[in-house]
C-alpha positions as a Python dict, from the first residue, in 0.01 Angstrom:
ca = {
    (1, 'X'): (0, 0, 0),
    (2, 'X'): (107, 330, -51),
    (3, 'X'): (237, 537, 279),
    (4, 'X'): (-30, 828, 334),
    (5, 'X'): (111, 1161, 316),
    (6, 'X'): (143, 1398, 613),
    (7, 'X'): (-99, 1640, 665),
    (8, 'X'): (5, 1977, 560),
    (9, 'X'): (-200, 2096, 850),
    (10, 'X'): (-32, 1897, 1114),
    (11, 'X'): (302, 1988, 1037),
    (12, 'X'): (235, 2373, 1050),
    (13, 'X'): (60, 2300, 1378),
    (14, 'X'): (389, 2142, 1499),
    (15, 'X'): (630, 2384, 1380),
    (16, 'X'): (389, 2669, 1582),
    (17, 'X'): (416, 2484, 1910),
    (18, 'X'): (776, 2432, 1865),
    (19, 'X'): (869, 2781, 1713),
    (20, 'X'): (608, 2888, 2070),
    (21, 'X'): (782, 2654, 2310),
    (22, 'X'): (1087, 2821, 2181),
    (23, 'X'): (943, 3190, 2213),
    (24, 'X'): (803, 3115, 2557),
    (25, 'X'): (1146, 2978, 2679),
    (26, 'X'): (1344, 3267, 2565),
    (27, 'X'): (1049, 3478, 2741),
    (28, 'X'): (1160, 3337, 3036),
    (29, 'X'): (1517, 3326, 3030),
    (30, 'X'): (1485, 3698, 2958),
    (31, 'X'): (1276, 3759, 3272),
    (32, 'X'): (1539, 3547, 3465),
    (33, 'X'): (1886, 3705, 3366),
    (34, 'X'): (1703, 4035, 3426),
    (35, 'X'): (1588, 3924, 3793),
    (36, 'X'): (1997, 3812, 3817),
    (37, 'X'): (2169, 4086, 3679),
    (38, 'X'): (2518, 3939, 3768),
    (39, 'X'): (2449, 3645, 3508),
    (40, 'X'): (2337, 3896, 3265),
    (41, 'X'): (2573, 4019, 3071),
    (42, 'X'): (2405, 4255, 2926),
    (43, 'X'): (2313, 4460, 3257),
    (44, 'X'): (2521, 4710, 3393),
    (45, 'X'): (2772, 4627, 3655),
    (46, 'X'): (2681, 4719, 4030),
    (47, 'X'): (2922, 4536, 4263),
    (48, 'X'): (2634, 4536, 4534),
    (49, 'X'): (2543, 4253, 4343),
    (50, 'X'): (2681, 3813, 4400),
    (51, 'X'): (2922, 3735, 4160),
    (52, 'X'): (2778, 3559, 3886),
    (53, 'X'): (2848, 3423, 3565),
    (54, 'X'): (2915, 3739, 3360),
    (55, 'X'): (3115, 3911, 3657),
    (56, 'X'): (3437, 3790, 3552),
    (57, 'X'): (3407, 3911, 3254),
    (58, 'X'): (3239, 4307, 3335),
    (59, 'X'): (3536, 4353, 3550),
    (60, 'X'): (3807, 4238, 3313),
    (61, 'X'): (3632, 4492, 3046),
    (62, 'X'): (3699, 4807, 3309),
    (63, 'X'): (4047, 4741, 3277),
    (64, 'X'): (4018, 4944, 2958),
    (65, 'X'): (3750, 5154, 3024),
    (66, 'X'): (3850, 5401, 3347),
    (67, 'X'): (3494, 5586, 3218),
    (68, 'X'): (3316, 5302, 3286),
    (69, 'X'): (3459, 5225, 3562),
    (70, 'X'): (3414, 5534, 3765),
    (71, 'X'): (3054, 5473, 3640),
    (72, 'X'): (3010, 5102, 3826),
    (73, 'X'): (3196, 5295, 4148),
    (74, 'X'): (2917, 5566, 4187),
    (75, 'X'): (2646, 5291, 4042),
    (76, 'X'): (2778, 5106, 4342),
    (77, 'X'): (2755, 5361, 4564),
    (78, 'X'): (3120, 5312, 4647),
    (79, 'X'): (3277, 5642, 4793),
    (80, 'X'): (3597, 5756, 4585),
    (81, 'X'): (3769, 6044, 4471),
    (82, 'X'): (3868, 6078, 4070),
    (83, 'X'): (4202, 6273, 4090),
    (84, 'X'): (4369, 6449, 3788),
    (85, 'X'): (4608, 6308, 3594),
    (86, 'X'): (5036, 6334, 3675),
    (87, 'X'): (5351, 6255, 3591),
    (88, 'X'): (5504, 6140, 3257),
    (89, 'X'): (5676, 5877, 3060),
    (90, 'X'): (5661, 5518, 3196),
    (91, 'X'): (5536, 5673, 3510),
    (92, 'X'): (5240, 5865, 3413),
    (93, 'X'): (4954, 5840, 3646),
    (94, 'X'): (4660, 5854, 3413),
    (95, 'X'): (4413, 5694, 3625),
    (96, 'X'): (4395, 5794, 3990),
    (97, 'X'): (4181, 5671, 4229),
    (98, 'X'): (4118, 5674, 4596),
    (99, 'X'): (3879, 5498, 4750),
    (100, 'X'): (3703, 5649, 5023),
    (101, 'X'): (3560, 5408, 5295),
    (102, 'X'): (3809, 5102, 5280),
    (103, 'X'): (4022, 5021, 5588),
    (104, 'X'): (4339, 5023, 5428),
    (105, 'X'): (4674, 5135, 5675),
    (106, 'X'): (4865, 5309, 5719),
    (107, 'X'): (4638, 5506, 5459),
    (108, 'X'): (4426, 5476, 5149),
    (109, 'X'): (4695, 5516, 4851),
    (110, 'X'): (4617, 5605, 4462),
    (111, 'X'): (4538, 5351, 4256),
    (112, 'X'): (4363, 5312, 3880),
    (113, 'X'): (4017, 5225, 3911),
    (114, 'X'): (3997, 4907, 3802),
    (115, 'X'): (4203, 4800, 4083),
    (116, 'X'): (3955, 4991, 4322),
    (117, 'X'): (3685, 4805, 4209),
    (118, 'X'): (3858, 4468, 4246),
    (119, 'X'): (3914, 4564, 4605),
    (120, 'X'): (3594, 4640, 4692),
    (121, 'X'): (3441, 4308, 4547),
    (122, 'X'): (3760, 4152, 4695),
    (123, 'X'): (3704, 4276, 5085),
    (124, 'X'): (3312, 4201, 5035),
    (125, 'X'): (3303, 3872, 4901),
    (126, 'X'): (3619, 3684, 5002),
    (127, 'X'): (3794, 3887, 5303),
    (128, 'X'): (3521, 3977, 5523),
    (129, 'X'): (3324, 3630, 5496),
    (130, 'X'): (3620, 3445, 5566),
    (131, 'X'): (3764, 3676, 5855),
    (132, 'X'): (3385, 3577, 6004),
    (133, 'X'): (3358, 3197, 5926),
    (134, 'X'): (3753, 3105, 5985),
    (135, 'X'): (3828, 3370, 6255),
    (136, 'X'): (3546, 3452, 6392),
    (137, 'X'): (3575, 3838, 6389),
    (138, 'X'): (3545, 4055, 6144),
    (139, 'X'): (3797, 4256, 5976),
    (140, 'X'): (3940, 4606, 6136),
    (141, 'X'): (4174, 4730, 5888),
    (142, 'X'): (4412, 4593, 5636),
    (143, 'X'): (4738, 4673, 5571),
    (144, 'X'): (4892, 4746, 5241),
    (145, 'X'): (5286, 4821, 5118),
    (146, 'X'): (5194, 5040, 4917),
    (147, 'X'): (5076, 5092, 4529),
    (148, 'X'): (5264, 5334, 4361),
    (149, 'X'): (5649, 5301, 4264),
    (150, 'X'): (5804, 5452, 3922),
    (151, 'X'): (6032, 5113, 3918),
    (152, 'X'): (6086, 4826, 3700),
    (153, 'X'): (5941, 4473, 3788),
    (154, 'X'): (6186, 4381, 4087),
    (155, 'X'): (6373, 4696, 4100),
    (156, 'X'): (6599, 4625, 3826),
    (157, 'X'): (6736, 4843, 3578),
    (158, 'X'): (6632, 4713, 3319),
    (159, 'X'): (6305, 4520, 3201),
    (160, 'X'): (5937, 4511, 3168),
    (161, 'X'): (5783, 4775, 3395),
    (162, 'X'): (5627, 4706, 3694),
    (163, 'X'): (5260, 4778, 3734),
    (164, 'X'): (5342, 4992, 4043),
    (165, 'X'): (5481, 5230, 3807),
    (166, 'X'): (5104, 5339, 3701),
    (167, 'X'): (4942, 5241, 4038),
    (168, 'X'): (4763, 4975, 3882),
    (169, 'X'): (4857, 4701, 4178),
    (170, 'X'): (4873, 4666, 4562),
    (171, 'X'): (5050, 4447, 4764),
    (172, 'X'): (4865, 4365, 5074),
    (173, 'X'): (5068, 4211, 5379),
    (174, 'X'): (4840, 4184, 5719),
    (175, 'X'): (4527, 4161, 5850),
    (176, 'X'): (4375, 4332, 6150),
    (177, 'X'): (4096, 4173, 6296),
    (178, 'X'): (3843, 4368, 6551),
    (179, 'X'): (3938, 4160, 6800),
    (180, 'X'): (4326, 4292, 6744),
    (181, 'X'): (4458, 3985, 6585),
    (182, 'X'): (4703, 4052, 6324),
    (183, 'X'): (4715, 3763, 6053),
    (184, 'X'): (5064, 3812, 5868),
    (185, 'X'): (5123, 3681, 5518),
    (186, 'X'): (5493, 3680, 5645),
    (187, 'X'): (5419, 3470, 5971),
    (188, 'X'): (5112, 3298, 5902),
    (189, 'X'): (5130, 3142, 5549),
    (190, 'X'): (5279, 2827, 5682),
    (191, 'X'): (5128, 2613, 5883),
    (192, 'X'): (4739, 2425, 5857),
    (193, 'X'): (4639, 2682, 6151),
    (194, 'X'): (4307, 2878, 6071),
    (195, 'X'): (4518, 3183, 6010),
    (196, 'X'): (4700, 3033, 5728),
    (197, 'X'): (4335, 2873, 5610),
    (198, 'X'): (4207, 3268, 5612),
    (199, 'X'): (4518, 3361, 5404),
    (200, 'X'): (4465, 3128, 5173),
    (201, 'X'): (4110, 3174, 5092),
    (202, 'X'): (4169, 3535, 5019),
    (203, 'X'): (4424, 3473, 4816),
    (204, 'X'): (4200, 3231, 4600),
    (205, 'X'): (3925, 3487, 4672),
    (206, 'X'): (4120, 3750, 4470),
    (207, 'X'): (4147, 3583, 4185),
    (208, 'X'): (3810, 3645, 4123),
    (209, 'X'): (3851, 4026, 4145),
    (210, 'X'): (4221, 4067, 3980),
    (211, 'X'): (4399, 4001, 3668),
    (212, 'X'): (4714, 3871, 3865),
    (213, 'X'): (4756, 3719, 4201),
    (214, 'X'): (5087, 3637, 4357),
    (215, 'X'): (5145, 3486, 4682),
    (216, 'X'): (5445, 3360, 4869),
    (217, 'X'): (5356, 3027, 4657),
    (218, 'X'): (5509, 3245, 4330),
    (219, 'X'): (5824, 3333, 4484),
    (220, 'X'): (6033, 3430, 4785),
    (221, 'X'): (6015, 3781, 4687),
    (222, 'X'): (5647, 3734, 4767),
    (223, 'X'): (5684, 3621, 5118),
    (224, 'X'): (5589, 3887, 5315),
    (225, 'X'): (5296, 4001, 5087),
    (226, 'X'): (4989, 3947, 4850),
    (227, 'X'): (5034, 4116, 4473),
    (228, 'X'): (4748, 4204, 4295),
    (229, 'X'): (4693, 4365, 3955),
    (230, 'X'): (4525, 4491, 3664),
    (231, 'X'): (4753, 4359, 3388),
    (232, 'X'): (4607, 4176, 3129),
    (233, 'X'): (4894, 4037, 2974),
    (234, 'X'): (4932, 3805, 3280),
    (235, 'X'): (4546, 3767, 3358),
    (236, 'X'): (4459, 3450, 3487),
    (237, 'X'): (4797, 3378, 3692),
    (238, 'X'): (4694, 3282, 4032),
    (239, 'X'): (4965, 3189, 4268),
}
């Protein structure tokens, strides 16, 4: 016998229910990423906001943008100060940036503002959590060796530039808790104690935030601090 033919009608009645199955589920997934803005990628960056899927990726774009950047700081409702440009050369200070509520010591230095914002999502996210669930206080001040330094990487007289020289790093070396512990990345690093537990989930924590992490895992000259940075020509090195 001959196979009957498909009904014409049928198969446009399938093709609308799949073409609306497919309508309705985009629908949704709209609605969704715009009730999660930090999976959406196409919604502005606030850093109020969980990490999400598409955080990674707004904060490696500000690296490049200092307009935008400023912009997620005041959408934030961070407090900062946008100072005017100095210097020259290698050394130039383009971007200068001061937050103004972070508990930074001996002060608050200059940096670029992409490194601003990775230390706000850095102390929100990773430090302060884990100063509460490891230590059991939370976090008083933390202490910095500074950000800016017209040098080459390592001091040397020759070679690639250090990001210091444009204030777009920090090295962080100690932790003051409220309860006036000091956790040390110099003294505390070794060890399975919950201070060296704290120190290294901040460290990992910052990789979330920065372009480059070093640790005293990188190198002895990175014993007695954390580096971070904005560089993308090493983003993704976390050590």
């Amino acid at each position: 016998m001959p196979r009957a033919k498909p009904n014409p009608n049928f198969r446009a009645a399938r093709r609308a229910m799949v073409a609306l199955a497919l309508l309705t589920a985009a629908i949704a997934g709209w609605q969704w990423l715009q009730a999660h803005p930090q999976h959406n990628p196409w919604a502005p960056l606030d850093l109020r906001d969980p990490p999400g899927w598409a955080t990674a990726r707004k904060l490696a774009a500000l690296r490049k943008d200092v307009t935008e950047c400023r912009a997620v700081l005041e959408r934030s409702d961070i407090a900062f100060t946008a100072l005017p440009a100095t210097g020259e050369g290698a050394c130039a200070l383009k971007d200068r940036t001061r937050l103004g509520n972070y508990p930074l010591a001996p002060d608050t230095p200059v940096v670029t503002c992409p490194v601003a914002a990775a230390m706000e999502l850095w102390r929100r996210e990773s430090v302060a959590p884990a100063a509460r669930a490891i230590l059991g206080s939370d976090i008083a001040r933390i202490e910095h060796l500074g950000a800016f330094s017209c040098r080459r990487m390592y001091g040397g007289a020759d070679g690639p530039w250090s990001e210091h020289a444009t204030a777009n790093a920090i090295d962080i070396a100690a932790f003051v808790l409220e309860d006036g512990r000091r956790i040390s990345v110099l003294r505390d690093w070794e060890g399975t104690g919950p201070e060296a537990q704290f120190l290294r989930a901040v460290r990992d924590g910052a990789c979330g935030s920065f372009a480059t992490v070093l640790s005293p895992e990188y190198n002895a000259a990175h014993a007695d601090h954390f580096h971070f940075d904005q560089d993308d020509r090493w983003a993704g090195v976390c050590r």
